[in-house]
C-alpha positions in Angstrom: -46.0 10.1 6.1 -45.0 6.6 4.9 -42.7 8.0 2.6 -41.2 10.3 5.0 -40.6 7.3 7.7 -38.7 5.6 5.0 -36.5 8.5 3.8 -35.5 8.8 7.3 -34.9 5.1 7.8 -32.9 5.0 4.7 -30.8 8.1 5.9 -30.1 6.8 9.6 -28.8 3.6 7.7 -26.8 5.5 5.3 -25.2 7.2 8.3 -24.6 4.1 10.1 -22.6 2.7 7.4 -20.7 5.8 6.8 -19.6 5.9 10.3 -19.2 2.1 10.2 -16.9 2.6 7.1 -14.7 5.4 8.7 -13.7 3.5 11.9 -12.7 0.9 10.0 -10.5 3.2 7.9 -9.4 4.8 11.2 -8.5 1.4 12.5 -7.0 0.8 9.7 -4.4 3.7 9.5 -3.8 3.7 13.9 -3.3 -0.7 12.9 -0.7 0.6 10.3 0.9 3.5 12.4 1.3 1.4 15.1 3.5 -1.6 13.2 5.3 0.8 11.6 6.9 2.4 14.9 6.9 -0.8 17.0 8.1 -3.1 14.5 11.7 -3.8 14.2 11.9 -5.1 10.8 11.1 -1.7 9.6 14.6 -0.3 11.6 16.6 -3.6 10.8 16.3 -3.8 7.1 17.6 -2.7 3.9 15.8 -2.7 1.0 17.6 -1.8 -2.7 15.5 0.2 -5.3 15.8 0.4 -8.8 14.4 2.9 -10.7 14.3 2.9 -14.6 14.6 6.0 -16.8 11.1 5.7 -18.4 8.4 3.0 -19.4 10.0 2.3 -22.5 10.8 -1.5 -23.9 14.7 -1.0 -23.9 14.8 1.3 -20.5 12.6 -1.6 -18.3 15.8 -4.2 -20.1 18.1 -2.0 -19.4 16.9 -1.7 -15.1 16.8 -5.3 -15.0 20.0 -5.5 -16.3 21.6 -3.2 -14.1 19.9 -5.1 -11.2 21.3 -8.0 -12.0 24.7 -6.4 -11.8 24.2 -4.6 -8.2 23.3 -7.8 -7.3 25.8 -9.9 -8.3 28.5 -7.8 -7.1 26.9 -7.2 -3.4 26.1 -10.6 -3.2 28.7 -11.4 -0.9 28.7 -8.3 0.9 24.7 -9.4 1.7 25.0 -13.3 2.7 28.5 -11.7 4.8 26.1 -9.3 7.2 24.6 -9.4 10.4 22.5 -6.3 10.5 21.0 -4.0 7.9 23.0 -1.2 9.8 26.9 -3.5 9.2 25.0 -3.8 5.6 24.4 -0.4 5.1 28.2 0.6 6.5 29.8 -2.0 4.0 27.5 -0.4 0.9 28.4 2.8 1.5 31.9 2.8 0.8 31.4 1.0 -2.1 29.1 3.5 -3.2 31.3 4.8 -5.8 31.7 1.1 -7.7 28.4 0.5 -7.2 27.7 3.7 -9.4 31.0 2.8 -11.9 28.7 -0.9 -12.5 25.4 0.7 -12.9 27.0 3.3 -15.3 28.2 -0.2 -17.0 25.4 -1.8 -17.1 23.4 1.1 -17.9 25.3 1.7 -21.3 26.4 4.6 -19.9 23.0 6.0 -18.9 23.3 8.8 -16.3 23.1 7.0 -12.9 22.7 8.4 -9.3 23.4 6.4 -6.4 22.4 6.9 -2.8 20.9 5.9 0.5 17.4 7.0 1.5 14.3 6.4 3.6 11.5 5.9 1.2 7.6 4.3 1.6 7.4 0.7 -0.4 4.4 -1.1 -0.2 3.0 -4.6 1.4 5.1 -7.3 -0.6 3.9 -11.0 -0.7 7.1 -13.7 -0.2 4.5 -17.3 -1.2 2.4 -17.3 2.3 4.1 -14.4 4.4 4.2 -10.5 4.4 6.8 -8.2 4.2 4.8 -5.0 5.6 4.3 -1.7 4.1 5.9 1.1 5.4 9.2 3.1 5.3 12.2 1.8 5.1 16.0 2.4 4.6 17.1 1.6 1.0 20.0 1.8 -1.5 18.5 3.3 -4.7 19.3 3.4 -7.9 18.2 6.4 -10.0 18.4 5.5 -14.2 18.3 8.7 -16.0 15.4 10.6 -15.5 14.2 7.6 -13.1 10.7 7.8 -14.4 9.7 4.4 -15.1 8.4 1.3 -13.1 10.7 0.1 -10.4 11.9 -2.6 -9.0 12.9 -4.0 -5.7 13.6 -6.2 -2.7 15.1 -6.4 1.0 19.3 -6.9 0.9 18.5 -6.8 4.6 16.6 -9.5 5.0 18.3 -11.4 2.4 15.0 -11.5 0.6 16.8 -10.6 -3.2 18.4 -14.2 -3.7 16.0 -16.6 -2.7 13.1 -17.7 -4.7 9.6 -15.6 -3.2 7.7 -18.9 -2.7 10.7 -20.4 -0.7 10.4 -17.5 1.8 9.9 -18.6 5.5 9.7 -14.7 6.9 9.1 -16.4 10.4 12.7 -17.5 10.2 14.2 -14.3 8.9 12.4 -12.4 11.4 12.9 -14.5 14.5 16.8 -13.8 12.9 16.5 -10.1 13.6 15.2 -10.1 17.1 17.5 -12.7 18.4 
């Protein structure tokens, strides 16, 4: 009978931590789903997305370097905007030079460039969070676009200053005001 008593003991306590566990998790996901549609960094940003062709050495180089050309030549474009949207509008009819320097820089790697909304996760700038969630992006597709990726916000202008230097108070007091 002792046993019994303590198999049932064990079980109730089992099934309190189970249903402990999966409110959290609930919470969780209603915490995240609720940022995500009341938040209006999510709608007032632009994030860029560079995808390499595989995992190889030379195709990770050859990402980077074609980063490093996108953002060079939007730089001005990017410190110049006011909103992700005027961002977004300016981008887009450079889209065609955009793809003529990442076909450069790509050593003439097939390259695809476009605008979409995809799901990046939570990204550390030194003490502050820039949430996960979806967002608008301008992406970058490198050949078969199978590698690891890189990224960052154009919209905050996140991609040219230093992660620990990042005050995200500032940028997003910027975007309601």
């Amino acid at each position: 009978m002792n046993k019994l008593n303590n198999t049932n003991k064990l079980n109730k306590i089992t099934f309190s931590i189970s249903i402990i566990i999966f409110l959290l998790f609930s919470c969780g996901i209603l915490c995240q789903t609720y940022i995500e549609k009341t938040c209006l960094l999510y709608d007032n940003s632009l994030r860029f997305h560079v995808r390499a062709d595989s995992d190889e050495k030379e195709a990770q180089e050859r990402k980077l370097i074609v980063r490093d050309a996108i953002l060079q030549y939007v730089k001005t474009d990017v410190e110049q905007a006011h909103s992700a949207g005027e961002l977004k509008q300016t981008l887009a009819k450079k889209t065609k030079q955009i793809a003529r320097i990442a076909t450069k820089a790509a050593d003439g790697k097939p390259i695809r460039v476009y605008f979409t909304q995809e799901r990046f996760p939570i990204r550390h700038y030194g003490a502050a969070i820039f949430p996960a969630g979806e967002y608008q992006a301008l992406r970058i597709d490198i050949g078969k676009a199978q590698g690891h990726n890189w990224w960052c916000a154009f919209y905050p202008k996140l991609c040219y200053i230093p992660e620990k230097k990042v005050n995200l108070f500032h940028v997003f007091y910027r975007l309601i005001h």
